[in-house]
DODO-322736 format. One line per 4 residues: number of its first residue (from 1); their letters; for each residue y, z, x of N, C-alpha, C. Coordinates in nm, 2 decimals, decimal comma. Example, Ala and Ser with C-alpha at 12.3 -4.5 7.8 and 13.67 -1.06 7.14 Angstrom:
// DODO-322736
1	as	-0,57 0,78 1,32 -0,45 0,78 1,23 -0,33 0,78 1,32; -0,22 0,71 1,28 -0,11 0,71 1,37 0,00 0,79 1,29
//
This chain:
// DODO-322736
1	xxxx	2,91 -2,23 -1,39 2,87 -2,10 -1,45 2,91 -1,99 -1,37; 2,98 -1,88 -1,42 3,05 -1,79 -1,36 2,92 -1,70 -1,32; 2,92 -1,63 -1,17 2,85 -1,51 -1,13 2,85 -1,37 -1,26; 2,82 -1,31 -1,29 2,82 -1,16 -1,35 2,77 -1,06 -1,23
5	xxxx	2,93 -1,09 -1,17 2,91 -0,96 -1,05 2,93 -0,80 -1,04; 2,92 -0,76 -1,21 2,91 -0,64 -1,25 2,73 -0,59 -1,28; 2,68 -0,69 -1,31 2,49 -0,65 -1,32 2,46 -0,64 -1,16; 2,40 -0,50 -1,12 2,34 -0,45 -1,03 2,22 -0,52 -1,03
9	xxxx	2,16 -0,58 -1,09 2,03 -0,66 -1,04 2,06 -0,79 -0,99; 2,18 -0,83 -1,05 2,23 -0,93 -0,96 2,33 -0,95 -0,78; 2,28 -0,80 -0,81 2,40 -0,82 -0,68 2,33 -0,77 -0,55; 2,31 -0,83 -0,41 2,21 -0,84 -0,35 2,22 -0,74 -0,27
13	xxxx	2,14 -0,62 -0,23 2,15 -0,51 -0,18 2,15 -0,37 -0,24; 2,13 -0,40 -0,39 2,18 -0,27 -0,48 2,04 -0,25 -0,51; 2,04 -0,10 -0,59 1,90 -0,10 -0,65 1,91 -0,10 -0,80; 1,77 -0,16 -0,80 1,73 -0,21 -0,94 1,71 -0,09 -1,04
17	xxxx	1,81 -0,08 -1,18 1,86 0,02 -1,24 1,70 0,06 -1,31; 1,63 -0,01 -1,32 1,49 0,01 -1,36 1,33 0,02 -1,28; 1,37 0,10 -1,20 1,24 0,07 -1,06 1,21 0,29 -1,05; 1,07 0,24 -1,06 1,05 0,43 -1,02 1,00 0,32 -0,83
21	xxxx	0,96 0,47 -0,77 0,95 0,47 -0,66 0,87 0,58 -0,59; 0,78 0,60 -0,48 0,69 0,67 -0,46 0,72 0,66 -0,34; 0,70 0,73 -0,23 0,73 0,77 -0,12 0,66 0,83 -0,02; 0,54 0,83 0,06 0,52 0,85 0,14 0,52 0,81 0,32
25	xxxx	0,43 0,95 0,37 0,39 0,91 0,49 0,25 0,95 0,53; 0,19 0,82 0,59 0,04 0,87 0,58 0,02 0,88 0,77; -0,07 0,94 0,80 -0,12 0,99 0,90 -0,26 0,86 0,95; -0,18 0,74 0,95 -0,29 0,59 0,95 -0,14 0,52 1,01
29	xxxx	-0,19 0,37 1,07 -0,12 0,26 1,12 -0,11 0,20 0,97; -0,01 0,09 0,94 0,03 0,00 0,91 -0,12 -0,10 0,82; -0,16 -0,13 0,95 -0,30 -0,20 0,97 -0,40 -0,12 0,90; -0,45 -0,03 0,95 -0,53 0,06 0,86 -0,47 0,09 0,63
33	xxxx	-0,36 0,10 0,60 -0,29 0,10 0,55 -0,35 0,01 0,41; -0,29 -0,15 0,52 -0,33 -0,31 0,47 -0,43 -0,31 0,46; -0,55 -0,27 0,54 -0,75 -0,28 0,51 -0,74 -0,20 0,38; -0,71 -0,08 0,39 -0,75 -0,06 0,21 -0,68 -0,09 0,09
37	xxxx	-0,58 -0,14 0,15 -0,55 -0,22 0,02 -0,58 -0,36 -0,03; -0,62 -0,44 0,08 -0,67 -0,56 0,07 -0,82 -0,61 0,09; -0,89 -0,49 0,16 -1,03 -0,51 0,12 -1,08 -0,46 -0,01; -1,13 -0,54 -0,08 -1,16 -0,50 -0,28 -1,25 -0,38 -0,26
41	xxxx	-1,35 -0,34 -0,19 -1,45 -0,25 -0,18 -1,33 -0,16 -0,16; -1,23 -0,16 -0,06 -1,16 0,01 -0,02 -1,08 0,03 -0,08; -1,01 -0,08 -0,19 -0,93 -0,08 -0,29 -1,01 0,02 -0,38; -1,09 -0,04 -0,44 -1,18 0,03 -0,54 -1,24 0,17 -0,50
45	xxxx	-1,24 0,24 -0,39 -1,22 0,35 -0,39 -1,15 0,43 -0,39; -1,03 0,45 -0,43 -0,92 0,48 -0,43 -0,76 0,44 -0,53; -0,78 0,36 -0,57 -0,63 0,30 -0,60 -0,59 0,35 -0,76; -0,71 0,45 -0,83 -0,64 0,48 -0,95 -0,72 0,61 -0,96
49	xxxx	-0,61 0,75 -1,01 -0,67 0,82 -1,03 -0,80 0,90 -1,08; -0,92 0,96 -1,03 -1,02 0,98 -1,07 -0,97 1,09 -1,18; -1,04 1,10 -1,30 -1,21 1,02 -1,29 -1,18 0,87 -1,35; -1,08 0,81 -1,35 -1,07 0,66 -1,36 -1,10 0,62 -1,20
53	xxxx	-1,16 0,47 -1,24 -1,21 0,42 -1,13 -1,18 0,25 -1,15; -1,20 0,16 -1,03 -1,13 0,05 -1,01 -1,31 -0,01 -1,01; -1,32 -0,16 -1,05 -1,42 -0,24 -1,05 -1,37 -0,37 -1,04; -1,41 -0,49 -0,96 -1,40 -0,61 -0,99 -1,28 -0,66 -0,93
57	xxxx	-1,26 -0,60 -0,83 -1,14 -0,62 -0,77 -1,17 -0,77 -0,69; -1,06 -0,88 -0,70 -1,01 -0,99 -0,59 -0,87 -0,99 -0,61; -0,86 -0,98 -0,46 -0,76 -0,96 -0,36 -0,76 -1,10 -0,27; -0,64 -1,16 -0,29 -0,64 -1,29 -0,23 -0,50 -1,31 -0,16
61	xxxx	-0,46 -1,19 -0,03 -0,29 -1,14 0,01 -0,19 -1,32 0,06; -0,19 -1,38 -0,03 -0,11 -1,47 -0,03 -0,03 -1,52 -0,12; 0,07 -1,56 -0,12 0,20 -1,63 -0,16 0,10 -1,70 -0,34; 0,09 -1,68 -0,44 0,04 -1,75 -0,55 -0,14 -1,67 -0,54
65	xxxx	-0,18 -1,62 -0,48 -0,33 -1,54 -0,44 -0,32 -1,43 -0,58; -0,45 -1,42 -0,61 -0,47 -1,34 -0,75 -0,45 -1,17 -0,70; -0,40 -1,08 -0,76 -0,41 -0,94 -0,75 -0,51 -0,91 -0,87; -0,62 -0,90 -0,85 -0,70 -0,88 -1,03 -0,79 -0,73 -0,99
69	xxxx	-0,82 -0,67 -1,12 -0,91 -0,57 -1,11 -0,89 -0,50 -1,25; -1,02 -0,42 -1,30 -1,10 -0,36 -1,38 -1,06 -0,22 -1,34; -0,95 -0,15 -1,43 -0,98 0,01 -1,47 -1,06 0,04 -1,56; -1,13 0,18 -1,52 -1,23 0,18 -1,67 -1,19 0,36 -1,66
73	xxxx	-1,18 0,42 -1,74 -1,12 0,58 -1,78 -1,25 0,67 -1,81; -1,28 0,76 -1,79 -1,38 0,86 -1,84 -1,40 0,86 -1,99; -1,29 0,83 -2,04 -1,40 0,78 -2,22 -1,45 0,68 -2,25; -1,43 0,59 -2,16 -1,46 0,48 -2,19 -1,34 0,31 -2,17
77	xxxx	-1,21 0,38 -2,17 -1,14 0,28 -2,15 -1,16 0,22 -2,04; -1,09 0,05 -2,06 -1,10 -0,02 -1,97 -0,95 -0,13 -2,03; -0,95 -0,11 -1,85 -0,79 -0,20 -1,84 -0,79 -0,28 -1,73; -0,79 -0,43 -1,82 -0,80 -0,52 -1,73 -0,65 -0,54 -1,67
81	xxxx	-0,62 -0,59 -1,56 -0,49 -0,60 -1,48 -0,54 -0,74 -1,41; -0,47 -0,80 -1,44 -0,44 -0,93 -1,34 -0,30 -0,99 -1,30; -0,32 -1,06 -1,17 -0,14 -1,03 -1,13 -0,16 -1,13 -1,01; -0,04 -1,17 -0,94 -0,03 -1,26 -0,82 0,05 -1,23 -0,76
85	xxxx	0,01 -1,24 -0,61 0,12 -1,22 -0,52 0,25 -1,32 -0,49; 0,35 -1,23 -0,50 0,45 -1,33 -0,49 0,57 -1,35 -0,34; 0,53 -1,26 -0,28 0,53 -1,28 -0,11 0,38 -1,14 -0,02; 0,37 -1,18 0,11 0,36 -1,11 0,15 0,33 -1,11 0,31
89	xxxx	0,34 -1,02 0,38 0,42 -0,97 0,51 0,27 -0,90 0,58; 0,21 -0,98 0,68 0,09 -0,90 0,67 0,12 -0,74 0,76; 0,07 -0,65 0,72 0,06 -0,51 0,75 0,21 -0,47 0,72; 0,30 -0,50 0,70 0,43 -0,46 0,67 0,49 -0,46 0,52
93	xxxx	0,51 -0,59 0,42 0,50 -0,57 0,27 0,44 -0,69 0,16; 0,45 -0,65 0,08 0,40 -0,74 0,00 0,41 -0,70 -0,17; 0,43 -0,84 -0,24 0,48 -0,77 -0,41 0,37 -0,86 -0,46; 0,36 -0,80 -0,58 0,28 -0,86 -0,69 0,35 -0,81 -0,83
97	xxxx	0,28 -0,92 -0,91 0,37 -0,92 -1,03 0,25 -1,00 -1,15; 0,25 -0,91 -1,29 0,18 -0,95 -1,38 0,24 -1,06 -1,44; 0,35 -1,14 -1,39 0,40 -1,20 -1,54 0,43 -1,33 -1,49; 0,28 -1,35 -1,34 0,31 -1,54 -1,38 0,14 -1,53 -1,33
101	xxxx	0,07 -1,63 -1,35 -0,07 -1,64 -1,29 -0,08 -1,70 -1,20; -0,14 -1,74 -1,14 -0,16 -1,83 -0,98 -0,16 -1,93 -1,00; -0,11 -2,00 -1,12 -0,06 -2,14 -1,12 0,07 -2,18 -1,14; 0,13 -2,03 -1,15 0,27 -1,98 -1,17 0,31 -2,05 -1,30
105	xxxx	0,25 -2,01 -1,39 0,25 -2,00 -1,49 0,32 -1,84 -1,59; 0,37 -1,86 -1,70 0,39 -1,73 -1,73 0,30 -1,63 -1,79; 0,27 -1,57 -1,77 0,12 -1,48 -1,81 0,22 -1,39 -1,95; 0,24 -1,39 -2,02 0,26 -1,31 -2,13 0,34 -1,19 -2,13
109	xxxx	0,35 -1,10 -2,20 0,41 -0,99 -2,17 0,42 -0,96 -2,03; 0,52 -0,94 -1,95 0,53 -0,88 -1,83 0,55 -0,73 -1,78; 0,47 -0,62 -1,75 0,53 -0,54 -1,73 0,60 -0,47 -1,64; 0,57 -0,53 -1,49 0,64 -0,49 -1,39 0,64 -0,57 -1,25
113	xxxx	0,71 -0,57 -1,17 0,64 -0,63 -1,04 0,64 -0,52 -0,92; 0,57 -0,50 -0,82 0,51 -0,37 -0,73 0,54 -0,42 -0,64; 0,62 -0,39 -0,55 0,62 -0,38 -0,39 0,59 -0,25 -0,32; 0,48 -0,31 -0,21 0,47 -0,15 -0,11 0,53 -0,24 0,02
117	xxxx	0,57 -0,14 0,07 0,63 -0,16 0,19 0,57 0,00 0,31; 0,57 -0,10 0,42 0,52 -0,01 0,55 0,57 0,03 0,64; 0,62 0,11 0,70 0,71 0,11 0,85 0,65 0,20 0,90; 0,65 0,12 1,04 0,56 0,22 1,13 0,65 0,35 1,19
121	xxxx	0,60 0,48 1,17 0,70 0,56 1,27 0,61 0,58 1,40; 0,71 0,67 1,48 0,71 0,68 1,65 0,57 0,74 1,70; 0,57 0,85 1,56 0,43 0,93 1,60 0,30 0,87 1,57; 0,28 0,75 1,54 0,18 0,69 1,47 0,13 0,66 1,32
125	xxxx	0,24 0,76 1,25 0,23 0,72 1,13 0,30 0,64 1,06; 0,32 0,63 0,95 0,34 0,54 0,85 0,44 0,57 0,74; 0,56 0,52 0,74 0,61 0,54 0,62 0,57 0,44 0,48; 0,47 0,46 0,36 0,51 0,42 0,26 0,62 0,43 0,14
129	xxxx	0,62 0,30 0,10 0,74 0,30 -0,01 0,68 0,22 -0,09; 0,65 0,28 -0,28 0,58 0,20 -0,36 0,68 0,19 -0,48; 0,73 0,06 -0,51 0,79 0,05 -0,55 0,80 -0,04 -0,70; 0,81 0,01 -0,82 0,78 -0,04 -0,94 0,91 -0,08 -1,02
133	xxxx	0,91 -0,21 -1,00 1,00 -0,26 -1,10 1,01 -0,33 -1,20; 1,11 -0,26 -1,33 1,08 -0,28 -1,46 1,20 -0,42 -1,54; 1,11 -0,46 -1,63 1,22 -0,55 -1,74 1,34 -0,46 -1,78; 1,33 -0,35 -1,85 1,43 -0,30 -1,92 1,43 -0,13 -1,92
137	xxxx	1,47 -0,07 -1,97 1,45 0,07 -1,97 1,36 0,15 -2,05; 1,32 0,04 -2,12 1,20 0,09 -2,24 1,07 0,05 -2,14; 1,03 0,01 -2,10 0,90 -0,05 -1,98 0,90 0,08 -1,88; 1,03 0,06 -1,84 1,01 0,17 -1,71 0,98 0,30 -1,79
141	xxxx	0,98 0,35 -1,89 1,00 0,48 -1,97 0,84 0,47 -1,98; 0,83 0,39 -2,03 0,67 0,35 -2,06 0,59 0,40 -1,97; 0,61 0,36 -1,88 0,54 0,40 -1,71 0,52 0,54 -1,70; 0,65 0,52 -1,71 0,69 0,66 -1,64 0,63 0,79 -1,73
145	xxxx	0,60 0,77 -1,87 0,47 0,84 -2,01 0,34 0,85 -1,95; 0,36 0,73 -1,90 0,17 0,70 -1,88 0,15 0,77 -1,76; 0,28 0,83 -1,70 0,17 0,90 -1,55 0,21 0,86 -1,41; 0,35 0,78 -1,42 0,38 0,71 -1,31 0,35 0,77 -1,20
149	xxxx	0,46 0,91 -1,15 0,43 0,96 -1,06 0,34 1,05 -1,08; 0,27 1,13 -1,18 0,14 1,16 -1,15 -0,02 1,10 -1,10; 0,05 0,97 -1,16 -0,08 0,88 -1,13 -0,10 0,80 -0,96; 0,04 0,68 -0,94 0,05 0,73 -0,82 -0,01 0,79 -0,71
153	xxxx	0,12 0,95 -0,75 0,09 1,03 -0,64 -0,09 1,05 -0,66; -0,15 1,04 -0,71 -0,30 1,11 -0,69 -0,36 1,00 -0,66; -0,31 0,86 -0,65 -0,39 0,75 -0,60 -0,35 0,74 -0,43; -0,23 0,83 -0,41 -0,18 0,80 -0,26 -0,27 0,93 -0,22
157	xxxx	-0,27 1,03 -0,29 -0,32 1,15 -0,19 -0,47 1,10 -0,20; -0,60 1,01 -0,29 -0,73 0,97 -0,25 -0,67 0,84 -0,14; -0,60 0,69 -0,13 -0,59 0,67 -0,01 -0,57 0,72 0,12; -0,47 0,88 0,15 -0,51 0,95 0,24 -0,60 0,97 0,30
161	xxxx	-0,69 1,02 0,20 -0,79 1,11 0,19 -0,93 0,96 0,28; -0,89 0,81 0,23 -0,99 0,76 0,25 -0,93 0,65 0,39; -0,82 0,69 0,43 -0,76 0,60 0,59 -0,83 0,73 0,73; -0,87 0,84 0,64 -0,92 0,94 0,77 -1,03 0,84 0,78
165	xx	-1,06 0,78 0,70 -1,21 0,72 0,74 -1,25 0,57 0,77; -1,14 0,53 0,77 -1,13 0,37 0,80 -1,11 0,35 0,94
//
C-alpha cells in the first residue's frame, strides 16, 4: 500500500489542517497547572465559561482513564461530555478524545481530540498550549461557532484566576 505523502496529517511533524489552538502563559508551575485540571472539584470550578458551570466530573489521568463531566448553561442546558485519555505525561501533557470509550471502543460521532501541553519557563511560569483537533473542516467550523476561542479563552482566564489559589 503506497504512503499518501501529500496529506499533511499524514506526514509526521506538520500541523494538522483542522486544529484551533489556544495559547497561553500562566503565572503557576506545571504541577499546580495538572492539580486543577485533574482534581474534579478544581476542574469544576473553572473549566467552562460562567455562567455555565461543570458537575460530575471523573478524571482518571491514564492511558484508557475516563475524561467525563456534566455542563449545564444558565437556561437550562446540559451537556454531557464523556471522553478517554489517550496518553499522558504527568504535569507536562496529556490528550483526550471523545470518540473511543475506555474499553476502546468507538463511542459514536466523534468530535475532536484535546491536547494541553506544559512547558515550564525560566521565571516560574508556564507556557500553555491547548490544542483542538478536528475530523474535517466542517467540525472544526463548528467549534469554532460555538465559541472556541471565546469560550476557551474565558475558561483559561477563570483557571488563572483560580492557580493564584491553589
Amino acid at each position: 500500500m503506497a504512503q499518501d505523502i501529500d496529506n499533511p496529517c499524514l506526514t509526521p511533524g506538520t500541523a494538522h489542517e483542522h486544529e484551533l489552538v489556544l495559547r497561553r502563559v500562566f503565572d503557576a508551575s506545571p504541577e499546580k497547572i495538572w492539580k486543577a485540571w485533574m482534581d474534579p472539584a478544581l476542574l469544576q470550578q473553572w473549566f467552562c465559561p460562567k455562567p455555565w458551570y461543570v458537575t460530575d466530573a471523573v478524571i482518571e489521568p491514564h492511558a484508557g482513564g475516563r475524561m467525563n463531566f456534566i455542563m449545564h448553561g444558565p437556561d437550562g442546558e446540559v451537556m454531557p461530555n464523556s471522553g478517554v485519555f489517550l496518553e499522558v505525561v504527568p504535569q507536562k501533557k496529556w490528550t483526550t478524545t471523545d470518540a473511543l470509550t475506555p474499553d476502546w471502543k468507538p463511542a459514536g460521532m466523534p468530535f475532536m481530540v484535546a491536547t494541553v501541553e506544559l512547558t515550564p519557563l525560566p521565571d516560574g511560569k508556564t507556557e500553555y498550549v491547548a490544542t483542538a483537533r478536528h475530523w474535517n473542516e466542517a467540525t472544526m467550523k463548528q467549534h469554532e461557532a460555538m465559541g472556541f476561542h471565546e469560550g476557551w479563552g474565558a475558561a483559561a482566564d477563570q483557571l488563572a484566576e483560580l492557580l493564584k489559589t491553589v
